[in-house]
C-alpha atoms as a printed R data frame, in Angstrom:
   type eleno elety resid chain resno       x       y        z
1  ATOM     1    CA   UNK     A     1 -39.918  13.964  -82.304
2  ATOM     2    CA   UNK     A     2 -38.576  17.214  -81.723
3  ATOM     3    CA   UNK     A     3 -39.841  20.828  -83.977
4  ATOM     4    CA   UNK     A     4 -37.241  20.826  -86.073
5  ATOM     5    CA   UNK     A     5 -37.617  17.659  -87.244
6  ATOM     6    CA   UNK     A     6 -40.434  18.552  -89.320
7  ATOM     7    CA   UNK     A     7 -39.515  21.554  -90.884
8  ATOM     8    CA   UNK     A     8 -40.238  22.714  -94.465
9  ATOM     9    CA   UNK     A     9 -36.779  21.047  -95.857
10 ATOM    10    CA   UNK     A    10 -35.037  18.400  -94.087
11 ATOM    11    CA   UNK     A    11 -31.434  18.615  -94.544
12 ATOM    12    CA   UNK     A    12 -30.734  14.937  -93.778
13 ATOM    13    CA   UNK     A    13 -33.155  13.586  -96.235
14 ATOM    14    CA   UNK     A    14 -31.177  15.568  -99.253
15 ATOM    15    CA   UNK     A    15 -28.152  14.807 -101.066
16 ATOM    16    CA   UNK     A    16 -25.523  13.251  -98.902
17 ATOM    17    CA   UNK     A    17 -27.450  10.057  -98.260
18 ATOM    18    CA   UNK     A    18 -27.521   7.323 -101.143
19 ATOM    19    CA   UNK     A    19 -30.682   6.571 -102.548
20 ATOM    20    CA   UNK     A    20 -31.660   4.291 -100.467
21 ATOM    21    CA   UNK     A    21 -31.582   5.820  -97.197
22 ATOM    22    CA   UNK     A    22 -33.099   8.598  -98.428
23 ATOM    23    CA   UNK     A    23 -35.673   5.984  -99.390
24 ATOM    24    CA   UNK     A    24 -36.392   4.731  -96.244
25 ATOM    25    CA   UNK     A    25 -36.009   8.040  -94.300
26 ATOM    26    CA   UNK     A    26 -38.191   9.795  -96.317
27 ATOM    27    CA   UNK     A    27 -40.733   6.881  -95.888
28 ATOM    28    CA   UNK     A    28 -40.337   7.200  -92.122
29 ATOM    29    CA   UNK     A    29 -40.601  10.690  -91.750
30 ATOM    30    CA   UNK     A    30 -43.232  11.036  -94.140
31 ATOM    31    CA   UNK     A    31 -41.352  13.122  -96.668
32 ATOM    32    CA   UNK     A    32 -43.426  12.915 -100.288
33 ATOM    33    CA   UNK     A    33 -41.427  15.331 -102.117
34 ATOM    34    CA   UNK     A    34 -38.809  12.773 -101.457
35 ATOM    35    CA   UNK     A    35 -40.417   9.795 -102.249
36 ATOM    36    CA   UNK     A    36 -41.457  11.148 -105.587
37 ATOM    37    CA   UNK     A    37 -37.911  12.085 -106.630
38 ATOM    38    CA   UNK     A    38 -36.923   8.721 -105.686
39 ATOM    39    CA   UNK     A    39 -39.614   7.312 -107.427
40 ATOM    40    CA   UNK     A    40 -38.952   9.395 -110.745
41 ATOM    41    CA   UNK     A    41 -35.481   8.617 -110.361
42 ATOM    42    CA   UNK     A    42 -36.402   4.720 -110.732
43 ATOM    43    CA   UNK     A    43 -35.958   3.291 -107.400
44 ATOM    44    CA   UNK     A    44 -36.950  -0.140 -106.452
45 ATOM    45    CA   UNK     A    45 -39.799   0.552 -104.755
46 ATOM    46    CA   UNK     A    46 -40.244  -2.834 -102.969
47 ATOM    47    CA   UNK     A    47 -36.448  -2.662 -101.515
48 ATOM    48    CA   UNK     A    48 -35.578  -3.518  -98.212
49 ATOM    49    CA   UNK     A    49 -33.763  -2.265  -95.295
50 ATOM    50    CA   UNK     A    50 -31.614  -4.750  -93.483
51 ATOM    51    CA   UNK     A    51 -34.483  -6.031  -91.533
52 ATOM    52    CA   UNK     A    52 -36.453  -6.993  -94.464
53 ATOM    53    CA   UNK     A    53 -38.831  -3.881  -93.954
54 ATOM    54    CA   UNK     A    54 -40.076  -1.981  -97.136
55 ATOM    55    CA   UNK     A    55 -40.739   1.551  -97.835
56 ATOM    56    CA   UNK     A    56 -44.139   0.787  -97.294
57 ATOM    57    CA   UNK     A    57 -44.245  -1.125  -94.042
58 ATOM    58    CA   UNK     A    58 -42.320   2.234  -92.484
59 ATOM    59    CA   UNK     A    59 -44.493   4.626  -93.475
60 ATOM    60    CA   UNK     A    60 -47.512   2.137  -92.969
61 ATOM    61    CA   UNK     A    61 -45.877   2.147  -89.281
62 ATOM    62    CA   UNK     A    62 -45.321   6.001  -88.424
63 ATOM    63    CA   UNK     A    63 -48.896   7.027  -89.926
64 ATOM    64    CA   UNK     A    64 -48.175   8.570  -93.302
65 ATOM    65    CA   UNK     A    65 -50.982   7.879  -95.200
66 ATOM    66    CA   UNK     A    66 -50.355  10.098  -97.999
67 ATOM    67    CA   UNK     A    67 -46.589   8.438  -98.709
68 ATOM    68    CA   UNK     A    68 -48.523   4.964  -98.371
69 ATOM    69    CA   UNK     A    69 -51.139   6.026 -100.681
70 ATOM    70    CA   UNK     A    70 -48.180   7.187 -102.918
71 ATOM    71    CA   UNK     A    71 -46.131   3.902 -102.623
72 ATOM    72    CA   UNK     A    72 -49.837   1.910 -103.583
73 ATOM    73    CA   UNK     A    73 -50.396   3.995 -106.245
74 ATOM    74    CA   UNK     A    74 -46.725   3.329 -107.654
75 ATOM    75    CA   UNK     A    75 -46.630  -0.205 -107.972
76 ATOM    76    CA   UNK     A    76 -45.231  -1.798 -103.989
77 ATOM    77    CA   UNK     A    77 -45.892  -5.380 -103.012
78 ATOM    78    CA   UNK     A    78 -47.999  -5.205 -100.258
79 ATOM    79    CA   UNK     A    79 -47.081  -8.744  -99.197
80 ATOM    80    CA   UNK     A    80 -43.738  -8.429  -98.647
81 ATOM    81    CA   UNK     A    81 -42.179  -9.755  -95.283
82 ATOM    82    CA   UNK     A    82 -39.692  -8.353  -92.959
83 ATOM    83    CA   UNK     A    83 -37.547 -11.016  -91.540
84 ATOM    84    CA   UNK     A    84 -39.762 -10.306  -88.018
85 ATOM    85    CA   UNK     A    85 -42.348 -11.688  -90.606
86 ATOM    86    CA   UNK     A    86 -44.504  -8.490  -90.836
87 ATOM    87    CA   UNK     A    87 -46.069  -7.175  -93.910
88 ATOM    88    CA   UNK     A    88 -47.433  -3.804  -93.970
89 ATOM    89    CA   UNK     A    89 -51.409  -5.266  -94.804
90 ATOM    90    CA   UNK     A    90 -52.792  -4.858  -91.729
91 ATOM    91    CA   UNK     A    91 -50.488  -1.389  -91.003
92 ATOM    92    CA   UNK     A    92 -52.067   0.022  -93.943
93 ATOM    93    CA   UNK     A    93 -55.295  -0.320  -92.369
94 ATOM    94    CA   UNK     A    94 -54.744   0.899  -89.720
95 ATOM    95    CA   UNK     A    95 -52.995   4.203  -91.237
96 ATOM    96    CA   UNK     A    96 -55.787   4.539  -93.829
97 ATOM    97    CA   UNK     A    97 -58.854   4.688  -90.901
98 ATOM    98    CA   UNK     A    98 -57.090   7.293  -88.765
């Protein structure tokens, strides 16, 4: 991803989005400060994206082990399927023993 993508404040994760994308962005792009507004804000943490893939399984996928830590910590399913039929259980493993 290119440099400016991870600068101190992302402009596309803030306010014009609804919740949920910012959910799942900030999940993707490993933004915490993000995840815990959403999360003190009372998201749904176990919602899904249109293919069935969680907050979780995103950041389980792109190597943010702090956000999936986070997401553990506040309550996901772990077992929840995308419609491909992935959970993030075995991503999680694999982002925790990097």
């Amino acid at each position: 991803m290119a440099s400016w993508l991870y600068g101190t404040t992302i402009d596309f994760i803030s306010k014009p989005f609804n919740s949920e994308l910012r959910w799942f962005n900030a999940a993707r792009y490993g933004i915490k400060a993000s995840i815990f507004e959403l999360i003190s804000e009372d998201i749904d943490v176990n919602i899904q994206d249109d293919d069935g893939k969680t907050a979780l399984i995103l950041a389980s996928f792109y190597g943010h082990q702090e956000v999936v830590e986070i997401l553990i910590h506040n309550g996901v399913d772990v077992n929840i399927q995308s419609i491909s039929g992935y959970t993030a259980s075995a991503l999680i493993y694999a982002t925790l023993i990097r």
